[in-house]
C-alpha positions in Angstrom: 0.6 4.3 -17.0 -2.6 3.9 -18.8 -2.8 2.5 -22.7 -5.5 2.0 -24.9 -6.0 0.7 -28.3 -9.6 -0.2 -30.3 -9.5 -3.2 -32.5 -12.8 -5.3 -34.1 -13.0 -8.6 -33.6 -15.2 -10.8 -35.9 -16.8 -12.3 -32.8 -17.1 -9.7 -30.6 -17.2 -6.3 -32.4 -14.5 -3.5 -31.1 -12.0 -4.8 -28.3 -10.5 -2.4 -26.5 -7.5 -2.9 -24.4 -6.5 -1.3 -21.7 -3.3 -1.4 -19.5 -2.6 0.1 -15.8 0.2 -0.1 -13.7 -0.4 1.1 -9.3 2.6 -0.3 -7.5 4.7 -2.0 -10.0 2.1 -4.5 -10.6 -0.4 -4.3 -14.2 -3.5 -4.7 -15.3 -4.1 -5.7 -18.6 -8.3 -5.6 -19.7 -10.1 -6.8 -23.0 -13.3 -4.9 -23.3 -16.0 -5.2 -25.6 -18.2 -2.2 -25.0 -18.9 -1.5 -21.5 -18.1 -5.3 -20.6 -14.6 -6.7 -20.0 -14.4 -10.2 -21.6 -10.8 -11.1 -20.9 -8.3 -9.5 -17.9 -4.3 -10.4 -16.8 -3.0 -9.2 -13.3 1.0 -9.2 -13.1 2.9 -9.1 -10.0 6.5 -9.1 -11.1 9.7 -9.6 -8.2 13.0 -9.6 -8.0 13.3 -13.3 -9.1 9.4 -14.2 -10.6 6.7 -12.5 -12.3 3.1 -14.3 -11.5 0.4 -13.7 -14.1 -3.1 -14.7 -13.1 -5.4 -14.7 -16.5 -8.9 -15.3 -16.7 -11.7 -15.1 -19.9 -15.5 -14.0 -19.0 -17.4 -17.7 -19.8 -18.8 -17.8 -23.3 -16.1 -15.9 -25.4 -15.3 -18.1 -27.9 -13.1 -15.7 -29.9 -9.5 -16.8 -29.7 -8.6 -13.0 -30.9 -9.5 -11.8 -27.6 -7.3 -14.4 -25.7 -4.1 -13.2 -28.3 -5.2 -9.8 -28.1 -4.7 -9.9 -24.1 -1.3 -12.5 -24.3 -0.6 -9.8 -27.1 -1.0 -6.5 -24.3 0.6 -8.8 -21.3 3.7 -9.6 -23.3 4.3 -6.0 -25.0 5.1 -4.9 -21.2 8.8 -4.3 -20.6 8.3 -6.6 -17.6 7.3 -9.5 -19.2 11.1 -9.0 -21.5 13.6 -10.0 -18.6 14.8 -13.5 -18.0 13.0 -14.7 -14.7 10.7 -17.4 -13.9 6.7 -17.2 -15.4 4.2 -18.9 -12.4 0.8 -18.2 -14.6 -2.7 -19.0 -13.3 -5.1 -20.1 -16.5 -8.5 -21.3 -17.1 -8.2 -24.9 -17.1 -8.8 -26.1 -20.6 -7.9 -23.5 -22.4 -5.5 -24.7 -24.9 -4.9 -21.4 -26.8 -4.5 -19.2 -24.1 -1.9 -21.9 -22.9 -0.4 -22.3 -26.3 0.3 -18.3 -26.3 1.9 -18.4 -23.0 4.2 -21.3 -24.0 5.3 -19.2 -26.8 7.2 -16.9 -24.8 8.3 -19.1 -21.9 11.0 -22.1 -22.1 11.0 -25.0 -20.0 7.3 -25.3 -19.4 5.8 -27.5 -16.8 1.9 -27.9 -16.2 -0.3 -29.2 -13.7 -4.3 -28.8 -12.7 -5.5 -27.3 -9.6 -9.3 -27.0 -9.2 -10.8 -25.5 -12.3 -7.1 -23.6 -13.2 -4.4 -24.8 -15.3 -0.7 -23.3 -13.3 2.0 -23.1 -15.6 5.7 -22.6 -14.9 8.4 -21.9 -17.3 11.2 -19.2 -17.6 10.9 -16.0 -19.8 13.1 -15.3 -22.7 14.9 -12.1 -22.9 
């Protein structure tokens, strides 16, 4: 499976995303040009999916962080009712804030510079 879509971005001219899947696991990439600015890898299983997100440093566009939460959550994966363990970037309150959306019963907690989140899907 392989998915594209161009869209422009006030910050960082056209995003491009693009979505693979090798194995029952995805890769979901925000591109501006040549250059990826923002990537999800999700490993789904019979009881949890893990989700390991991270932006390229200096991206200030919070398009590009909906945009990906956008491509990760428009997988039929991401639509059954089983536990979320996400890896973040530490600090990043949108990203977070976009996760949350989807996911009930959220719990937080720091590790190094990542922020892991775990909270259960809604259907």
């Amino acid at each position: 499976m392989n998915e594209s879509q161009t869209d422009l971005d006030q910050y960082s001219g056209a995003l491009s995303t693009c979505v693979t899947a090798e194995h029952g696991e995805y890769h979901v990439s925000i591109a501006t040009g040549h250059h990826d600015v923002a990537f999800a890898d999700i490993r789904p299983s019979s009881s949890s999916i893990d989700l390991s997100i991270d932006i390229a440093a200096g991206n200030p566009s919070p398009r590009v962080r909906r945009q990906l939460i956008d491509a990760v959550f428009h997988l039929d994966v991401m639509h059954n009712p089983v536990t979320l363990r996400a890896t973040l970037p530490l600090g990043d309150v949108d990203l977070l804030d976009d996760v949350a959306l989807h996911c009930v019963d959220i719990h937080t907690r720091a590790a190094g510079g990542s922020c892991l989140v775990d909270g259960h899907l809604t259907a």
